[in-house]
C-alpha positions in Angstrom: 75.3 110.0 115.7 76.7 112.2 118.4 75.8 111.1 122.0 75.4 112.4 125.5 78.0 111.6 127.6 79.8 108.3 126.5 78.9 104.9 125.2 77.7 102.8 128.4 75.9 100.1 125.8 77.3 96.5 127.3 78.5 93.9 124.4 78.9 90.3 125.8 80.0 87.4 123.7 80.3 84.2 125.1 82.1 80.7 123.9 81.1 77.3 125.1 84.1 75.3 123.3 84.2 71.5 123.2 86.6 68.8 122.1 85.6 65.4 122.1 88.2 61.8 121.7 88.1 58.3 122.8 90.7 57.5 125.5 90.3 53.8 125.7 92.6 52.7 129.0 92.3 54.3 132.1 96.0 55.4 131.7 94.8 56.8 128.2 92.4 59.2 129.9 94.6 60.1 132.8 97.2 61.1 129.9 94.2 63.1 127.9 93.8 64.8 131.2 97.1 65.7 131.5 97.7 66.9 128.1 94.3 69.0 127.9 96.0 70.8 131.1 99.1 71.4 130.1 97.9 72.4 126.6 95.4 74.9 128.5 97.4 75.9 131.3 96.7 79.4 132.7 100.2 80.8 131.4 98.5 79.3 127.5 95.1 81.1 128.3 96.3 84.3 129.6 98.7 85.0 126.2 95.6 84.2 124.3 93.3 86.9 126.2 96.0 89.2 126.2 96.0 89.1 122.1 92.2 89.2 122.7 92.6 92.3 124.5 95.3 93.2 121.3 92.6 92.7 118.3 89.4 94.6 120.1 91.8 97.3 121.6 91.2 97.1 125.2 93.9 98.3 127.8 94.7 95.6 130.4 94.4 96.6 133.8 94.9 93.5 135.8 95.1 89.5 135.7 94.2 86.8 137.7 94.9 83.4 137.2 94.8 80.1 138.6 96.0 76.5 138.0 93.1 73.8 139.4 93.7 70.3 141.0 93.5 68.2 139.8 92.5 69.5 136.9 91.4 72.7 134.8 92.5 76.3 134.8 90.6 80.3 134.9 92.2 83.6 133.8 90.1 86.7 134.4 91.2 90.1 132.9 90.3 93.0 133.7 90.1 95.3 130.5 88.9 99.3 129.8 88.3 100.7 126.3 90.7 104.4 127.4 94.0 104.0 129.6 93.7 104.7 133.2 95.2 107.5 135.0 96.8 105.9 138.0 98.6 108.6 139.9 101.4 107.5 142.5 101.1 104.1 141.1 105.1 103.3 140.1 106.1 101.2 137.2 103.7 100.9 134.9 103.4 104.3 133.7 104.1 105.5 129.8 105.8 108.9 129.1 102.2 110.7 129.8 101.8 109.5 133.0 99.1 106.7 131.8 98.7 103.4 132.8 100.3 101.0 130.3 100.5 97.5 131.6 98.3 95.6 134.2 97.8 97.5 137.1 98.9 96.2 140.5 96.3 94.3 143.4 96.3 97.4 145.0 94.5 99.2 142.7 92.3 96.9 142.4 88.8 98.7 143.8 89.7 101.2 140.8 89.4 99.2 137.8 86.8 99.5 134.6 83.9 97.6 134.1 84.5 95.4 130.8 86.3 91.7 131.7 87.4 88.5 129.8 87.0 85.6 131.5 88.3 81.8 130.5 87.3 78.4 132.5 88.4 75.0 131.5 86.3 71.7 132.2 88.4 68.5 131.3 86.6 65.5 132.1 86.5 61.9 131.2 83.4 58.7 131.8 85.4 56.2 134.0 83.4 53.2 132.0 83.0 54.6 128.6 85.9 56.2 127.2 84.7 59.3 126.1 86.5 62.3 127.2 85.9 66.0 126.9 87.5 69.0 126.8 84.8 72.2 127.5 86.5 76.0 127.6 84.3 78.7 128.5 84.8 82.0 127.7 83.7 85.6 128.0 84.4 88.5 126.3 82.4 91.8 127.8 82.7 95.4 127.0 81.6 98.6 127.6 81.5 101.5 124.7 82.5 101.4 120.9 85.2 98.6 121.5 83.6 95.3 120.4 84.2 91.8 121.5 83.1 90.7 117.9 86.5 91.3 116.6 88.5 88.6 118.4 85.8 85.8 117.0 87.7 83.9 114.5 90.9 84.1 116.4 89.7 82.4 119.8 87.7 79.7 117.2 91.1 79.8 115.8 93.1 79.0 119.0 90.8 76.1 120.2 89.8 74.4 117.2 86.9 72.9 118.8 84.4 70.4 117.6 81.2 71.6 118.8 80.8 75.4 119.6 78.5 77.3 121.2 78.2 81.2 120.5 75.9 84.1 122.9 76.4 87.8 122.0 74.0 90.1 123.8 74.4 93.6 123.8 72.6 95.3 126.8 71.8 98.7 128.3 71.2 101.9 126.7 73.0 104.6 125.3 71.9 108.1 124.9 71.9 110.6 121.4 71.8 114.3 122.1 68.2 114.7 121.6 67.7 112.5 124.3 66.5 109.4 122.2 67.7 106.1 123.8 70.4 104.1 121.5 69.7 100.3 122.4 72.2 98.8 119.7 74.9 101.0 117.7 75.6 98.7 115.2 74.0 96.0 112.8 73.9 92.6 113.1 71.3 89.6 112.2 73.6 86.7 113.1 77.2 85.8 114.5 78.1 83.9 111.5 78.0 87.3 109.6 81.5 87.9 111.5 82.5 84.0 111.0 85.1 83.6 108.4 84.2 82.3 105.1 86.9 78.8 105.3 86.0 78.3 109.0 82.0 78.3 108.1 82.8 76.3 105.6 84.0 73.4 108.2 81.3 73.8 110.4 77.1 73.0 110.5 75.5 75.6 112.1 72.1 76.5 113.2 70.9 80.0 114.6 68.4 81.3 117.2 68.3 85.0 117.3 66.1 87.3 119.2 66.1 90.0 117.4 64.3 92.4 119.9 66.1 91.7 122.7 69.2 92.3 120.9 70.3 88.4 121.4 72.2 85.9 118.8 73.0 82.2 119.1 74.8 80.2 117.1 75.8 76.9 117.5 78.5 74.7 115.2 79.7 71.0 115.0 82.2 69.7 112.7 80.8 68.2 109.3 83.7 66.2 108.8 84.2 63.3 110.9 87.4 60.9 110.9 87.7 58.4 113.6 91.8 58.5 113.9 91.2 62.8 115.0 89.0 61.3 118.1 91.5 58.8 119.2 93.9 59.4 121.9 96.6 57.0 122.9 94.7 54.5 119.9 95.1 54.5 115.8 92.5 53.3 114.3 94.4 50.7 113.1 94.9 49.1 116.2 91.2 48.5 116.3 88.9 45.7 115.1 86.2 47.0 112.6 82.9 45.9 114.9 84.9 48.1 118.0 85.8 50.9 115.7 81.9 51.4 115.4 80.7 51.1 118.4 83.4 53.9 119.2 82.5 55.8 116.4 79.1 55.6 117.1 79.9 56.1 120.8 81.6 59.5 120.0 78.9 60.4 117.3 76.3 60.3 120.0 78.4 62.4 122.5 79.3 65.2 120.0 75.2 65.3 119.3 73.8 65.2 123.0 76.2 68.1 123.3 75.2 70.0 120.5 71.6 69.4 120.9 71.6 69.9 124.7 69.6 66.6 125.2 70.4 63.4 125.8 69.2 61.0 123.3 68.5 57.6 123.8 70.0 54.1 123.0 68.7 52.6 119.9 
């Protein structure tokens, strides 16, 4: 369908990812801090939204990032669906006079609307031993160019046990005649664009509003062996009545998380 002027329509799909262990010393979680942060550091996370930018086909036109302390890291990127002209602007110019690498902080004020973001929340309980890793993650566009396309690669790059998935597409588009173009393209759920193997790995429940042009999906790991939830511990090194209190411990963490309720002691 041919439209009037270009395609506005706003595609957002956001990622709340979550890794869960058992650090059982104090020095154990201080370590699981310190790894989660220099696994995640915002050099990591900015070469994995720049191959997000790669797969959807989005020009880069700027970066910011930032190392937190004590702990955690963000990378926003800016991001257009058509290369910008930039006039005067030296260096990152291609033979056609377009833009083709992130722009400079000067031309900041002159950048598109469409933007992925990543956030990173380590934390661990002082008395419990349970310690989290949470990434959140946006990828939003404006036009054809959809964020849909880089789905399986940042599941891919975090691995995570429990994930929550939002895509919303908002706004309106216009067809010649005038009639108003709400969606351009078909979807029912987000685990139509899942990968068969990674589905496979994961229960997953939906709640989709199809009207409002809104689908949520969440997933948590089937499989469940104690030694991938350990840091700093085998499960060897454990008796069998502490092993299931952790296990239990950790079971009841993953589902608060993926329920979004806390649930009570039995």
């Amino acid at each position: 369908m041919k439209l009037f002027g270009f395609n506005n329509l706003t595609k957002t799909l956001s990622f709340n990812f979550y890794d869960i262990c058992y650090a059982k010393t104090p020095q154990h979680r201080r370590d699981y801090i310190a790894y989660i942060d220099e696994e995640y550091n915002a050099q990591r996370l900015t070469d994995i939204l720049t191959e997000v930018a790669n797969i959807i086909g989005a020009n880069i036109l700027n970066i910011a990032s930032q190392d937190y302390d004590p702990q955690g890291a963000s990378v926003t990127m800016l991001i257009s669906e058509e290369k910008v002209e930039a006039p005067g602007v030296e260096g990152v110019h291609d033979e056609e006079g377009e833009v083709s690498g992130p722009l400079p902080d000067a031309v900041v004020a002159h950048l598109d609307k469409s933007h992925i973001t990543v956030h990173t929340y380590p934390e661990s309980h002082p008395y419990q031993g349970i310690s989290t890793f949470r990434a959140d993650i946006d990828v939003s566009t404006c036009g054809r160019i959809s964020p849909l396309k880089a789905l399986n690669f940042l599941i891919g790059s975090f691995g995570p046990d429990i994930a929550v998935l939002d895509y919303r597409v908002r706004g309106f588009t216009r067809a010649l005649d005038g009639e108003k173009l709400f969606i351009d393209h078909k979807i029912n759920s987000i685990q139509n664009y899942i990968a068969s193997d990674t589905r496979d790995l994961y229960q997953m429940i939906d709640i989709n509003v199809y009207q409002e042009n809104f689908f949520h999906t969440k997933m948590i790991l089937k499989e469940f062996d104690l030694d991938n939830y350990l840091f700093g511990t085998g499960k060897k090194d454990l008796l069998p009545r502490e092993k299931k209190r952790i296990k239990q411990a950790l079971k009841k963490e993953m589902y608060e998380i993926f329920s979004g309720r806390n649930i009570a002691n039995v």
